[in-house]
N, C-alpha and C positions, 0 to 999 in steps of 0.2 A: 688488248688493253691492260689485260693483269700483268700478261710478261712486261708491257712498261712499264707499271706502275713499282714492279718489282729492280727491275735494272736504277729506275732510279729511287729506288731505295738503298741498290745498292751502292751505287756511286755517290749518294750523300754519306752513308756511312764509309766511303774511302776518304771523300773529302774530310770530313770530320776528324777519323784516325790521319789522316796525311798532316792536317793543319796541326795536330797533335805532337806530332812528331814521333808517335809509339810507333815501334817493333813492326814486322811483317806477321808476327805469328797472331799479334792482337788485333791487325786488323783484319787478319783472315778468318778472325773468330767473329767478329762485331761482322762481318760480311755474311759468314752463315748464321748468326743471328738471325742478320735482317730478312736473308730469303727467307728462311723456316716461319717466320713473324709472316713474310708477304703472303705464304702458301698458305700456311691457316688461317690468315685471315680470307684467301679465295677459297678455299673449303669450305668456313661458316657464311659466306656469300653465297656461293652454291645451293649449298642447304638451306639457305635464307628464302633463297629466290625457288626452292624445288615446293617449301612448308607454303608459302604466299600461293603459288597457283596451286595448291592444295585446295586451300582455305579459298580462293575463288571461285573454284569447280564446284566445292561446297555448297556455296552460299549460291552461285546460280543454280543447284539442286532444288536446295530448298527454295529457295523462289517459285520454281517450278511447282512444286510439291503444296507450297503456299498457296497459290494463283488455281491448280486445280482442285483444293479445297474450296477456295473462296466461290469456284464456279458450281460445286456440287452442295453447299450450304444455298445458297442462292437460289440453285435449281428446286432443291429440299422445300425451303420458304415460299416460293411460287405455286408449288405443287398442294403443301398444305393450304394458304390460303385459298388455291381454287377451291379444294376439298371442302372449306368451311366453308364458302360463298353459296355451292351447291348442295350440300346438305344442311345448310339453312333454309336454302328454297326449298329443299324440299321437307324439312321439318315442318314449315309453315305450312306446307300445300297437305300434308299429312291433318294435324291441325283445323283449318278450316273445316278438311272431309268430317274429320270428326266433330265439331261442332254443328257441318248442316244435320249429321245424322243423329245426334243429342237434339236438335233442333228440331227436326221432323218428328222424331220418338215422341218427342211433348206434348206437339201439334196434333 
């Protein structure tokens, strides 16, 4: 697809120089012009396209990395709350004992 894009580059730039009517030597410059222009520009294509699935490998990383946090805060959260649900019962059960035996001591 680039070596097309490149031939007809280069053939617009014959036609161009042809319709001109300049010289062989000018348009053989305006010709490696345009290839050297086609090449670089598929070199920064290249690299364009190498930097993007960079940055996509990335970002599915961190999603990964995101999503097994979110599952280990989560987890974290479940855990302390049971923590508090059972040692409130048993605060309380704590608690009672201690008030029937204040209770009884009085008695």
């Amino acid at each position: 697809a680039s070596e097309r894009g490149a031939a007809a580059a280069a053939a617009a730039a014959l036609n161009a120089v042809a319709s001109q009517g300049l010289p062989a030597e000018s348009w053989a410059a305006e010709l490696a012009e345009a290839e050297a222009a086609a090449e670089a520009w598929e070199r920064r294509t290249m690299a364009t396209e190498a930097e993007c699935r960079r940055l996509r490998e990335r970002v599915v990383a961190l999603e990964l990395q995101s999503a097994k946090q979110w599952r280990t805060l989560a987890s974290q959260r479940d855990r302390l709350e049971s923590e508090r649900s059972s040692g409130l019962a048993e605060m309380q059960g704590k608690a009672a004992i201690a008030l029937r035996q204040k209770a009884a001591a009085t008695a």
